[in-house]
C-alpha positions as CSV (number, residue, x, y, z in Angstrom):
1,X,102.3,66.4,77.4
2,X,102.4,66.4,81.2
3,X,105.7,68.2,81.0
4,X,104.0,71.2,78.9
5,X,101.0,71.2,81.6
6,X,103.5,71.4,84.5
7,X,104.9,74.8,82.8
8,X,101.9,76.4,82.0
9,X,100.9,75.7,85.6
10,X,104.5,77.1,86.9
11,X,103.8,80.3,84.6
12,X,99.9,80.8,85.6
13,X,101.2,80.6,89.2
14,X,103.9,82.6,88.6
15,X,102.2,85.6,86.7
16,X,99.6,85.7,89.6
17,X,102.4,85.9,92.3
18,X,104.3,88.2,90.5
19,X,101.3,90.5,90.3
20,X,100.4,90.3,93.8
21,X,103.7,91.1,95.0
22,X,103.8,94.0,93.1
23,X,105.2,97.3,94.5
24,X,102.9,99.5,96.5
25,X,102.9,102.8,97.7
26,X,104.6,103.7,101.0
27,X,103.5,105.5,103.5
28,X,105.6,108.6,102.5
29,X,104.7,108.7,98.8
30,X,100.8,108.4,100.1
31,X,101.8,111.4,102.2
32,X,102.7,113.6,99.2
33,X,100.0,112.0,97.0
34,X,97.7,113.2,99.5
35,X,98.7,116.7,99.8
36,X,99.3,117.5,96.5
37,X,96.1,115.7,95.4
38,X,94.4,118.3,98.3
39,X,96.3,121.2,96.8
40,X,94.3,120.7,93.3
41,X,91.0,119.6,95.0
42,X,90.9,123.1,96.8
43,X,91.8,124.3,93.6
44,X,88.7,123.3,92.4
45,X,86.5,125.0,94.8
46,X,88.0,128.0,96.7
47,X,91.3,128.5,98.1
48,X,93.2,131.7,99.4
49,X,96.6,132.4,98.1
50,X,97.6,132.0,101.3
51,X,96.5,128.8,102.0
52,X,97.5,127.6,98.4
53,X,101.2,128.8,99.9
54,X,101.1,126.8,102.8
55,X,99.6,123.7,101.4
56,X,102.6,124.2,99.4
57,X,105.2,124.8,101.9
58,X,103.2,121.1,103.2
59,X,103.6,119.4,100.2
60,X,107.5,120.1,100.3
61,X,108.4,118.9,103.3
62,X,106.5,115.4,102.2
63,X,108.4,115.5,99.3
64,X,111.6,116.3,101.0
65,X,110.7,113.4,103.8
66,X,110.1,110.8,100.9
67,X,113.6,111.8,99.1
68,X,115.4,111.1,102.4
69,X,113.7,108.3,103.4
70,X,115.7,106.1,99.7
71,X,112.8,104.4,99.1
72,X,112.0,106.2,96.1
73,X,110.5,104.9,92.8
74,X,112.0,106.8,89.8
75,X,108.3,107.1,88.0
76,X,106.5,108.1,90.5
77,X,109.1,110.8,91.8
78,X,109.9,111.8,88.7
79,X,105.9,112.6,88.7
80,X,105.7,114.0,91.7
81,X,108.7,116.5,91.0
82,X,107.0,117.6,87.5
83,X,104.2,118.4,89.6
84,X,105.4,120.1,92.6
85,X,107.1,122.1,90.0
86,X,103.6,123.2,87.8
87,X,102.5,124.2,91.4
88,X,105.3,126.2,92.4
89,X,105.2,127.8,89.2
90,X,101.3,128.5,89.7
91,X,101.8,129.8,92.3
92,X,104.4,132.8,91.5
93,X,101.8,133.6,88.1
94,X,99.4,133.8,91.0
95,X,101.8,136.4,92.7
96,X,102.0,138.3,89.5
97,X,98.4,138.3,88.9
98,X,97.5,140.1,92.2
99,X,100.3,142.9,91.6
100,X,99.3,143.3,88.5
101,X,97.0,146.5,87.5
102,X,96.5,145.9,83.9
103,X,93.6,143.5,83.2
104,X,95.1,142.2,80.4
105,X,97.8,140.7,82.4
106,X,95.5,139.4,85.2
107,X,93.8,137.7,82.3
108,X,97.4,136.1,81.2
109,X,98.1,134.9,84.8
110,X,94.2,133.6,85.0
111,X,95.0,131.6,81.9
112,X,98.9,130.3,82.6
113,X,97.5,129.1,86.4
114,X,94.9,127.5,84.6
115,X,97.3,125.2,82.5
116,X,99.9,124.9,85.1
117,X,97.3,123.2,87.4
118,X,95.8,121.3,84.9
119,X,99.3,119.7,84.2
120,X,100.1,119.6,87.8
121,X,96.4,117.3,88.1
122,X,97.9,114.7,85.3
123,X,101.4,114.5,87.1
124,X,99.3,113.0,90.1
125,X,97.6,110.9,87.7
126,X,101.2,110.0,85.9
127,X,101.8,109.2,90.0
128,X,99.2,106.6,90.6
129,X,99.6,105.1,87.2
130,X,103.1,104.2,88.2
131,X,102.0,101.7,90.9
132,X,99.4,100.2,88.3
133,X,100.0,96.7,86.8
Protein backbone atom coordinates (compact mmCIF):
# COMPACT_ATOMS: atom_id res chain seq x y z
CA UNK A 1 0.00 0.00 0.00
CA UNK A 2 2.64 2.48 0.87
CA UNK A 3 4.58 1.40 -2.20
CA UNK A 4 1.50 2.27 -4.53
CA UNK A 5 1.23 5.81 -2.60
CA UNK A 6 4.94 6.48 -3.17
CA UNK A 7 4.22 6.09 -7.17
CA UNK A 8 1.32 8.02 -7.41
CA UNK A 9 3.16 10.71 -5.55
CA UNK A 10 6.37 10.19 -8.02
CA UNK A 11 3.79 10.57 -10.99
CA UNK A 12 1.69 13.67 -9.51
CA UNK A 13 5.16 15.26 -9.05
CA UNK A 14 6.27 14.27 -12.09
CA UNK A 15 3.34 15.31 -14.42
CA UNK A 16 3.39 18.81 -12.71
CA UNK A 17 7.29 19.21 -13.48
CA UNK A 18 6.99 17.96 -16.70
CA UNK A 19 4.38 20.61 -17.48
CA UNK A 20 6.21 23.37 -16.06
CA UNK A 21 9.17 22.69 -17.94
CA UNK A 22 7.45 22.72 -20.94
CA UNK A 23 8.96 24.41 -24.02
CA UNK A 24 8.37 28.09 -24.56
CA UNK A 25 8.69 30.46 -27.09
CA UNK A 26 12.00 32.19 -27.85
CA UNK A 27 12.59 35.35 -28.34
CA UNK A 28 12.95 34.87 -32.22
CA UNK A 29 9.73 32.98 -32.76
CA UNK A 30 7.92 35.84 -30.51
CA UNK A 31 9.63 38.13 -33.02
CA UNK A 32 7.88 36.64 -36.09
CA UNK A 33 4.67 35.87 -34.04
CA UNK A 34 4.53 39.43 -33.47
CA UNK A 35 4.98 40.74 -36.91
CA UNK A 36 2.98 38.52 -38.61
CA UNK A 37 0.22 38.72 -35.99
CA UNK A 38 0.61 42.93 -36.79
CA UNK A 39 0.45 42.13 -40.51
CA UNK A 40 -3.30 40.59 -40.07
CA UNK A 41 -4.28 43.20 -37.21
CA UNK A 42 -3.71 46.07 -39.81
CA UNK A 43 -5.43 43.91 -42.01
CA UNK A 44 -8.27 44.45 -40.10
CA UNK A 45 -8.43 48.10 -40.02
CA UNK A 46 -6.56 49.90 -42.90
CA UNK A 47 -3.31 49.27 -44.38
CA UNK A 48 -1.56 50.54 -47.65
CA UNK A 49 -0.20 48.08 -50.01
CA UNK A 50 2.81 49.52 -49.42
CA UNK A 51 2.95 49.10 -45.94
CA UNK A 52 1.41 45.57 -46.19
CA UNK A 53 4.82 45.01 -48.52
CA UNK A 54 7.05 46.13 -46.03
CA UNK A 55 5.56 44.50 -42.98
CA UNK A 56 6.18 41.77 -45.17
CA UNK A 57 9.68 42.21 -46.22
CA UNK A 58 9.70 42.58 -41.84
CA UNK A 59 8.21 39.48 -41.20
CA UNK A 60 10.97 37.70 -43.56
CA UNK A 61 13.84 38.69 -42.17
CA UNK A 62 12.31 37.39 -38.51
CA UNK A 63 11.64 34.38 -40.14
CA UNK A 64 14.92 34.08 -41.78
CA UNK A 65 16.66 35.14 -38.18
CA UNK A 66 14.66 32.24 -36.40
CA UNK A 67 15.73 29.51 -39.20
CA UNK A 68 19.43 30.51 -38.61
CA UNK A 69 19.29 30.81 -35.15
CA UNK A 70 18.48 26.15 -35.01
CA UNK A 71 16.34 26.51 -32.42
CA UNK A 72 13.41 25.79 -34.42
CA UNK A 73 10.25 23.83 -33.37
CA UNK A 74 8.96 21.83 -36.38
CA UNK A 75 5.09 22.80 -35.53
CA UNK A 76 5.40 26.00 -35.02
CA UNK A 77 7.68 26.66 -38.14
CA UNK A 78 5.97 24.61 -40.13
CA UNK A 79 2.95 27.19 -39.09
CA UNK A 80 4.71 29.95 -39.49
CA UNK A 81 5.88 28.99 -43.11
CA UNK A 82 2.17 28.10 -44.19
CA UNK A 83 1.52 31.49 -43.18
CA UNK A 84 4.16 33.58 -44.44
CA UNK A 85 3.23 31.84 -47.48
CA UNK A 86 -0.93 32.77 -47.50
CA UNK A 87 0.56 36.35 -47.10
CA UNK A 88 2.91 36.36 -49.74
CA UNK A 89 0.37 35.01 -51.92
CA UNK A 90 -2.10 37.83 -50.73
CA UNK A 91 -0.15 39.94 -51.48
CA UNK A 92 0.68 39.38 -55.33
CA UNK A 93 -3.65 38.89 -55.77
CA UNK A 94 -3.33 42.32 -54.19
CA UNK A 95 -0.94 43.30 -57.08
CA UNK A 96 -3.31 41.86 -59.58
CA UNK A 97 -6.23 43.57 -58.13
CA UNK A 98 -4.88 47.12 -58.61
CA UNK A 99 -3.80 46.49 -62.36
CA UNK A 100 -6.71 45.09 -63.01
CA UNK A 101 -9.50 47.15 -65.04
CA UNK A 102 -12.20 44.71 -65.12
CA UNK A 103 -14.39 44.82 -61.96
CA UNK A 104 -15.04 41.39 -62.14
CA UNK A 105 -11.55 40.49 -61.53
CA UNK A 106 -11.01 43.18 -58.75
CA UNK A 107 -13.95 41.31 -57.20
CA UNK A 108 -11.91 37.86 -57.66
CA UNK A 109 -8.72 39.30 -56.05
CA UNK A 110 -11.12 41.06 -53.24
CA UNK A 111 -12.39 37.51 -52.53
CA UNK A 112 -8.98 35.21 -52.93
CA UNK A 113 -7.20 38.03 -50.36
CA UNK A 114 -9.93 37.57 -48.29
CA UNK A 115 -9.38 33.66 -47.84
CA UNK A 116 -5.71 33.86 -48.04
CA UNK A 117 -5.64 36.10 -44.94
CA UNK A 118 -8.11 34.33 -43.20
CA UNK A 119 -5.90 31.14 -43.48
CA UNK A 120 -2.88 33.13 -42.86
CA UNK A 121 -4.89 34.39 -39.23
CA UNK A 122 -5.34 30.41 -38.24
CA UNK A 123 -1.61 29.51 -39.17
CA UNK A 124 -0.78 32.04 -36.19
CA UNK A 125 -3.34 30.37 -34.24
CA UNK A 126 -1.83 26.70 -35.45
CA UNK A 127 1.56 28.79 -34.08
CA UNK A 128 0.48 29.48 -30.50
CA UNK A 129 -1.30 26.16 -30.19
CA UNK A 130 2.05 24.54 -30.71
CA UNK A 131 3.50 25.76 -27.39
CA UNK A 132 0.13 24.77 -25.55
CA UNK A 133 0.04 21.82 -23.10
Amino acid sequence: MKRCAKISLYLIVSLICVSCWAPKKSMEEEKVLATLSLIQGNLETSISYQQYLELLSRAKINIDILKNSGKNNPCFMRAVDKCYSYYLTGGKAWEQKLEATDEARKNDMDLTMSVLHSQAALSIQMANNCYKN
